[in-house]
C-alpha positions, 0 to 999 in steps of 0.5 A: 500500500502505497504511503501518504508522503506529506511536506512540512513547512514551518518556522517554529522547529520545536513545532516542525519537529513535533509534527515530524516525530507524531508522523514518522510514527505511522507505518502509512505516513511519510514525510518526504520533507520539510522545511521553515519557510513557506517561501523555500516550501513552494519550488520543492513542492513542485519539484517532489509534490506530496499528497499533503503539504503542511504549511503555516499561516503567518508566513513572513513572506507568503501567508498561507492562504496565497500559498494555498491557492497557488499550490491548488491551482497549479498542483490540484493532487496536493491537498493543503493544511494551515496550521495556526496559533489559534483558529480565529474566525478570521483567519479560519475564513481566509484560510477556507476562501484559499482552497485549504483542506482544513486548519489546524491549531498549535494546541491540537492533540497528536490523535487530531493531527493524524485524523486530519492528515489521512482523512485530507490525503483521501479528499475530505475536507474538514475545514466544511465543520469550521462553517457551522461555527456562528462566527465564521457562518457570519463572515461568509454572510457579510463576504456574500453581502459584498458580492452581491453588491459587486455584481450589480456593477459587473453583472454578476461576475461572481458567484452569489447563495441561494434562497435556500443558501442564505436560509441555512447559513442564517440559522448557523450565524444564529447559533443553530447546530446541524441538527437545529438547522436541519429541523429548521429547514426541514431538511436532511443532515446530509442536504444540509451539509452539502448546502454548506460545501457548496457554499465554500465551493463558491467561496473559493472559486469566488476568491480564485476570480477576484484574484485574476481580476487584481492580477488583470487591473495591475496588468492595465495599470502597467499597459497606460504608464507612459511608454519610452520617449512619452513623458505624460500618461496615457489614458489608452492602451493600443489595440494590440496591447489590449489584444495581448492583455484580453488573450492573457486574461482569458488563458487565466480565467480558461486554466483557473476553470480547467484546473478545478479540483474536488474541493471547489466541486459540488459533489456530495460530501461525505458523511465525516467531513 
């Protein structure tokens, strides 16, 4: 059978080493390597993907969640996990809206580390319970909020929740369980729970496309500056360079939707995750 080969990254090695020593303990786990930045992780986990890299949130020089998001769009096999000094529901929310598979706290017990580790190896996605805390479930209201508001001026560019969406992420924001909203809405835990990871798909693919839209905005910014010999602004770009702009936008937005992996998908969710 063939083993789980998880990458390390993290700065604190007291930590790294901890994690190390719990995983190493496993006939079916191998860590293949590791290392204390971010930064130096991304070219190595390239060059030898793993099924699961480990990364840090906090990352001087990349956080990660962009890490995350690099990582998921170019390397959709690799799985990713966060680990945090605390999961507060901001970074919880960040680290969800990146495609990462689950959070982990500095304070979870070894048995959490290893329930995490193989049941993300296998494609589950744990970070789906984080949505049914209140706090979080109110995040992802106000972000849609936002959206909706973006799409009146961009015709509805991005994706926005269902009336029945916005029902089950209300009762959840109110402090309503699984089971209590499921009584609410009359519906099956299993439904509700596959509401919730489609939720999340549009959250990711949402953040996915924000992303290309910064990246192609900085990229117009760059086509008006004032080319060589101009010594003002220009407020156009050519026809040939907007043509040049629009064809590497398009190959952006064509290999962020042929990249989608299981995780912004909406099939049905196991019953575990």
């Amino acid at each position: 059978m063939a083993k789980t080969k998880v990458f390390l990254a993290e700065p604190q090695v007291l930590f790294r080493e901890g994690i190390h020593f719990i995983l190493s303990g496993e006939e079916d786990i191998d860590v293949i390597d590791e290392t204390t930045s971010n930064t130096e992780a991304l070219p190595r986990i390239e060059a030898n993907p793993p099924d699961v890299a480990v990364l840090n949130m906090s990352d001087d020089k990349i956080s990660g969640p962009e890490c995350a998001r690099r990582i998921r769009r170019y390397l959709p096999s690799v799985f990713v996990v966060l680990t945090m000094e605390k999961k507060e529901p901001d970074s919880v929310f960040e680290a969800m809206k990146s495609g990462a598979s689950a959070c982990l706290s500095k304070f979870s017990s070894p048995d959490q580390l290893l329930d995490i580790i193989k049941v993300v190896a296998q494609g589950s996605l744990p970070i789906i319970e984080d949505m049914f805390d209140p706090a979080i479930a109110s995040l992802v209201l106000n972000e849609f909020a936002d959206i909706a508001e973006f799409n009146k001026q961009f015709d509805n560019l991005l994706a926005t929740l269902t009336p029945r969406e916005i029902q089950i992420i209300t009762l959840i924001a109110g402090g309503n369980n699984l089971e209590q909203t499921s009584l609410k809405m009359g519906l099956e835990q299993d439904i509700v729970r596959h509401s919730v990871r489609i939720v999340l798909a549009k959250l990711i693919a949402n953040e996915q496309t924000t992303k290309i839209l910064e990246a192609a905005q900085k990229s117009l910014n760059f086509l008006i500056r004032p080319a060589r010999g101009e010594t003002t602004q220009r407020s156009y770009v050519t026809k040939a360079e907007f043509n040049e702009f629009k064809e590497t936008l398009m190959e952006r937005f064509q290999s962020f939707i042929g990249e989608m992996t299981p995780s912004t998908r909406t099939k049905s969710p196991k019953n575990t995750v």
